[in-house]
C-alpha positions as CSV (number, residue, x, y, z in Angstrom):
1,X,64.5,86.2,69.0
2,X,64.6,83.4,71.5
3,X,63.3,84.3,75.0
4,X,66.1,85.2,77.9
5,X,65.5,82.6,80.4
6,X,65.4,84.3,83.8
7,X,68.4,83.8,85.8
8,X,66.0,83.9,88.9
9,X,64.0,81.0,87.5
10,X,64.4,77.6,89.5
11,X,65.9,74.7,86.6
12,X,62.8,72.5,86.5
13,X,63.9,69.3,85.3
14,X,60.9,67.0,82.9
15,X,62.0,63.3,83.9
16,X,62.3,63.8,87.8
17,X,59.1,66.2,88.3
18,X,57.0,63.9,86.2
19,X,57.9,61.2,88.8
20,X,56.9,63.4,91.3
21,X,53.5,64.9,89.5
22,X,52.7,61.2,89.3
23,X,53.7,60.6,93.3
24,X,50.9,63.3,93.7
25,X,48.4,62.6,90.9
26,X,48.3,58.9,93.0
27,X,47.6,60.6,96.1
28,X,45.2,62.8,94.9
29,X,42.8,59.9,93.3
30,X,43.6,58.1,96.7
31,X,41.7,60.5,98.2
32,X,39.4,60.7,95.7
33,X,38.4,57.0,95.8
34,X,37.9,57.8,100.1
35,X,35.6,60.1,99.6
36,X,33.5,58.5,96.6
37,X,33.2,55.4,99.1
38,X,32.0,57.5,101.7
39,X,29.6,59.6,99.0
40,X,28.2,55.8,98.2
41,X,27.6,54.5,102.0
42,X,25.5,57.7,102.2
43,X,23.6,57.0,99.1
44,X,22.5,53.7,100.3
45,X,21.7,55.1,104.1
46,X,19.7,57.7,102.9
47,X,18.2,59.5,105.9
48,X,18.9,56.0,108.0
49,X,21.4,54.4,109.8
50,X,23.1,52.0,107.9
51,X,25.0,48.4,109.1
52,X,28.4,47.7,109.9
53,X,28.4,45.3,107.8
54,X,26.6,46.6,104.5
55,X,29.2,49.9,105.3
56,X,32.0,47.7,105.0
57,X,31.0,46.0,101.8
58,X,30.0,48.9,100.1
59,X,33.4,50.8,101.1
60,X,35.8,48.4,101.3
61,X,36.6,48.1,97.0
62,X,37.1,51.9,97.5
63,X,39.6,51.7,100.4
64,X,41.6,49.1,98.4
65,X,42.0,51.0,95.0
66,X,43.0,54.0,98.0
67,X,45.6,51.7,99.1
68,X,46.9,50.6,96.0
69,X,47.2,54.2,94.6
70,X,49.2,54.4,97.7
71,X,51.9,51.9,97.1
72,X,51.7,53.9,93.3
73,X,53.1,56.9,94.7
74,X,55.8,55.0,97.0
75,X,57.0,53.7,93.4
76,X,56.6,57.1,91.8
77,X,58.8,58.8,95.0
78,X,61.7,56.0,94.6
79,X,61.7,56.8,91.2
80,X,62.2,60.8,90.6
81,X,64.9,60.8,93.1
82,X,66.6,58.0,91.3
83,X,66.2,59.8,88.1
84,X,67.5,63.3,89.4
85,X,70.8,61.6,90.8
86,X,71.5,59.6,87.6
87,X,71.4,62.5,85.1
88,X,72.7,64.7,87.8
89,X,69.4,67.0,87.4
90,X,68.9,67.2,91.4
91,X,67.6,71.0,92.4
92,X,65.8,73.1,95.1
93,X,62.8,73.2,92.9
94,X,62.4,69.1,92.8
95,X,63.1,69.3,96.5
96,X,60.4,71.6,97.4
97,X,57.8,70.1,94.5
98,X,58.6,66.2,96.4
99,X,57.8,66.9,99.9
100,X,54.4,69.3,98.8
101,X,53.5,66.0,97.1
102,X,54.9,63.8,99.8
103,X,52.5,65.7,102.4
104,X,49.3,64.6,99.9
105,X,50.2,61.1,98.9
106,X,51.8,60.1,102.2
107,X,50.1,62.8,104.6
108,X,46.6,63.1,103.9
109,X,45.5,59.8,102.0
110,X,46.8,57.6,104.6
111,X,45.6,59.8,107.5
112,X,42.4,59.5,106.0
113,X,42.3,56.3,104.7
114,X,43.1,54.7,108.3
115,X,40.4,57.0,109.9
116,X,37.6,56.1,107.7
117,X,38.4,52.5,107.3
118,X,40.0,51.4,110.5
119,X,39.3,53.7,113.0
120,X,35.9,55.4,112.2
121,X,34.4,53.2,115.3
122,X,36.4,55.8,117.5
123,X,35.4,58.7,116.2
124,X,36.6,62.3,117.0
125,X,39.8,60.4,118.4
126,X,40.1,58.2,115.1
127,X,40.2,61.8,113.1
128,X,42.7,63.4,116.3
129,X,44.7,60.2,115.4
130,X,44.8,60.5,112.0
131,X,45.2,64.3,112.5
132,X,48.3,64.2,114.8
133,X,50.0,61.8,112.2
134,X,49.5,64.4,109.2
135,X,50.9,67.2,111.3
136,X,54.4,65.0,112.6
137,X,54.4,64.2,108.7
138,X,54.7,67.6,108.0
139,X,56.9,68.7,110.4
140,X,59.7,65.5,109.0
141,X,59.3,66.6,105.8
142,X,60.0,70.4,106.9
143,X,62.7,69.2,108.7
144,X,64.3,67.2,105.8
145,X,64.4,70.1,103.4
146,X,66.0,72.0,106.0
147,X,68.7,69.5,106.4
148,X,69.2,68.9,103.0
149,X,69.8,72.4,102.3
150,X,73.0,72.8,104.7
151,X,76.4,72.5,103.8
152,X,77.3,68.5,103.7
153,X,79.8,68.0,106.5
154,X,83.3,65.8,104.9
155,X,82.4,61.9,105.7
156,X,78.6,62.4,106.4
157,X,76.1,59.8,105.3
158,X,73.0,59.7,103.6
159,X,70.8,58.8,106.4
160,X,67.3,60.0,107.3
161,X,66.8,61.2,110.7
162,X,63.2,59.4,111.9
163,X,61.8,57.1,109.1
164,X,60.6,58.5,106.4
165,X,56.8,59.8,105.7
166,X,56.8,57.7,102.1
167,X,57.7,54.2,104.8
168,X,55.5,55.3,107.5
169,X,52.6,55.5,104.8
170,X,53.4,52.2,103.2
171,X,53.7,50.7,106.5
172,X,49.7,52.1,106.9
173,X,48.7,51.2,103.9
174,X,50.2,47.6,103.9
175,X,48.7,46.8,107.5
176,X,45.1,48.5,106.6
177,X,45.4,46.0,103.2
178,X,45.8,43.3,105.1
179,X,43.1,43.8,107.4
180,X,40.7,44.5,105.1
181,X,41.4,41.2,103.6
182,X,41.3,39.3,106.8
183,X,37.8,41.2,107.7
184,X,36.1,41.1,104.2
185,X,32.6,40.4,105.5
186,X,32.8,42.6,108.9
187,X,33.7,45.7,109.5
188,X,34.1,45.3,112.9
189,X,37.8,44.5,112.8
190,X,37.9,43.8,117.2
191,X,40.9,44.5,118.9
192,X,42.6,45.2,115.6
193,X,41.4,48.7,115.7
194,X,43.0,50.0,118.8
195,X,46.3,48.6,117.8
196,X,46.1,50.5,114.7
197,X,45.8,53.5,116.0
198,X,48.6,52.7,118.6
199,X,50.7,52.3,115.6
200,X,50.1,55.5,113.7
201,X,50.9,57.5,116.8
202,X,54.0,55.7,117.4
203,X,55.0,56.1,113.4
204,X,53.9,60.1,114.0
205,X,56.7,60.0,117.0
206,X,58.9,57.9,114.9
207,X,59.3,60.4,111.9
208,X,60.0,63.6,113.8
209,X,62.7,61.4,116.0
210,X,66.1,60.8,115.9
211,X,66.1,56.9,114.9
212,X,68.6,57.3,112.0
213,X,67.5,54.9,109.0
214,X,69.3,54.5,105.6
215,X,68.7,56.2,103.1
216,X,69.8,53.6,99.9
217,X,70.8,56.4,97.7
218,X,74.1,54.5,96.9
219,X,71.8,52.1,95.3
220,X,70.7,53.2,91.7
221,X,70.8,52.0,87.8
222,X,74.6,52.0,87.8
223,X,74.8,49.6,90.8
224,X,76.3,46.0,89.8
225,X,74.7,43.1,91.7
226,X,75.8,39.5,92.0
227,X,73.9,36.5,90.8
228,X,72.6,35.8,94.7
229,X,71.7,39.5,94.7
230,X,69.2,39.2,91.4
231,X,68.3,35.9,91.9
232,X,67.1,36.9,95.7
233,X,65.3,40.1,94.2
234,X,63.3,38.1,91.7
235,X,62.5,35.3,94.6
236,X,61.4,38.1,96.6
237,X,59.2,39.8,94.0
238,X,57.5,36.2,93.1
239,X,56.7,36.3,97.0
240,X,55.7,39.5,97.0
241,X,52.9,38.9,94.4
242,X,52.0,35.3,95.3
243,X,51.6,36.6,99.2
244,X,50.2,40.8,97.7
245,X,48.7,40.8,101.3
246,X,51.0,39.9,103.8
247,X,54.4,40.5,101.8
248,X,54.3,44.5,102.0
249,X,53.9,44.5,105.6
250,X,56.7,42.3,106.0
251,X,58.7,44.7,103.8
252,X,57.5,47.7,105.5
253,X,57.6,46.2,108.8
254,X,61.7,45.0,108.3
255,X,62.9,48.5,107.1
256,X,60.9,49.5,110.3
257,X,63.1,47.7,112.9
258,X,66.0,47.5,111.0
259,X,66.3,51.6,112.5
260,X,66.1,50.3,115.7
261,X,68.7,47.2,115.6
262,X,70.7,49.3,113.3
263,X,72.9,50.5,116.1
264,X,73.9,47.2,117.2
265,X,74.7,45.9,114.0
266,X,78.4,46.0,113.3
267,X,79.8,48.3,110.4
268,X,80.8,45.4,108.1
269,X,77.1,44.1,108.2
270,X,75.4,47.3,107.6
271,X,77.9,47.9,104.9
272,X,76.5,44.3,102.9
273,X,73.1,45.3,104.1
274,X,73.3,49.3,102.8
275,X,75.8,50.3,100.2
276,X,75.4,47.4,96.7
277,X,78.3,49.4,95.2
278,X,80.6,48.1,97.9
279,X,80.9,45.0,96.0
280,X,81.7,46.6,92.3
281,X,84.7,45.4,90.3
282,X,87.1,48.4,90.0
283,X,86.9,49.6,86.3
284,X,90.0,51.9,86.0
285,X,93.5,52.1,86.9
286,X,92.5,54.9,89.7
287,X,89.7,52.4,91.2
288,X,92.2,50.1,91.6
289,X,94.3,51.9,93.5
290,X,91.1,52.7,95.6
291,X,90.2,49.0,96.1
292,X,94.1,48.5,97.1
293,X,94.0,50.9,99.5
294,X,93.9,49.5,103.2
């Protein structure tokens, strides 16, 4: 006889959750690949002090595949939540199974990523940096769930209240990647360092704030798009592989402000700018009426 499925058991859904065990296998070899170039600086200091400079070259391939894993699980975290609202499979257990793997792949890796690469010439306040930014992480995503699990208000949007951990972490990433690239024979990355860390404490205020960024969850694979729209998407991806260095801060850097000039901005704009499907063709008698509607 076929097993009785528990009524009490949470619906765990295979296409969303892989997403998300993907989001968190990244993260996890992101750290990995930290602490195997820290395991090879100390195999080639032995018992001695080794150079800034030999540190940096022997670490640095390390911190880069850290990075890229990185911008692996922002792709894997847009992708289950896409996945769960098209086939309508969206549940408390996917919630709660996201932001344990957010707190890893966007928590943890980046923390320590900045605070070995970056930072280390600071210290215990390069690790109290990297440590305050992990807790306000933790705290957002906390917060979200909480949100997310109250009754939706009639007329409320999707936004997020303070950016979210998946952005702040790209926005980490993408800055450290660039560095890196612009300092590949030093490790001593000047002034650069201290304007880092100024960063990740403002992006550890900026997620458990009230800045109110969109959420694009209007956006998915039912969306129509015009020719500009595609045509601007695959100009955009071109730059974004030609310039891999500078392009994802850009990216990260433009979502970033955009929460801050998002209140001056009038409604018609931030309509082009946030909701694709205002633009979609009606396809049915009703939709018409819709469109018709003043």
């Amino acid at each position: 006889m076929p097993r009785l499925r528990d009524p009490d058991e949470p619906k765990i859904y295979f296409l969303p959750n892989l997403m998300t065990a993907c989001n968190l296998a990244c993260g996890f070899f992101a750290v990995l690949m930290i602490l195997k170039g820290q395991i090879e600086v100390q195999k080639a200091s032995g018992d001695g002090v080794i150079a800034a400079k030999e540190y940096y070259e022997i670490s640095r391939h390390y911190y880069q595949y850290a990075i890229l894993l990185i911008f692996g699980s922002c792709l894997f975290d847009l992708l289950d939540g896409r996945l769960a609202r098209l086939g309508g499979q969206e549940s408390p257990f996917g919630q709660e199974f996201d932001s344990l793997a957010d707190i890893i792949s966007f928590g943890m890796a980046p923390a320590m990523l900045l605070s070995r690469a970056v930072l280390f010439p600071l210290g215990n306040i390069g690790w109290s940096i990297a440590l305050i930014y992990l807790i306000c992480g933790a705290m957002r995503l906390a917060r979200f769930n909480c949100l997310a699990s109250l009754p939706k208000k009639p007329g409320s949007k999707n936004d997020f209240r303070g950016i979210p951990i998946p952005m702040a972490a790209g926005f980490i990433a993408s800055l450290t990647f660039l560095i890196i690239d612009l300092y590949k024979n030093d490790h001593e990355v000047g002034v650069w360092k201290y304007v880092l860390a100024g960063v990740m404490l403002g992006l550890s205020w900026l997620m458990i704030s009230d800045v109110r960024y969109p959420s694009f969850k209007s956006v998915d694979w039912k969306t129509r798009g015009s020719f500009a729209a595609i045509l601007g998407a695959v100009i955009l991806v071109s730059l974004t592989i030609h310039f891999r260095y500078i392009m994802p801060v850009v990216l990260f850097s433009a979502y970033l402000i955009y929460g801050f000039i998002r209140p001056w901005i009038s409604q018609r704009i931030r309509k082009e700018i946030e909701d694709f499907s205002e633009g979609e063709e009606p396809t049915t008698p009703e939709d018409a009426k819709k469109h018709d509607t003043p």
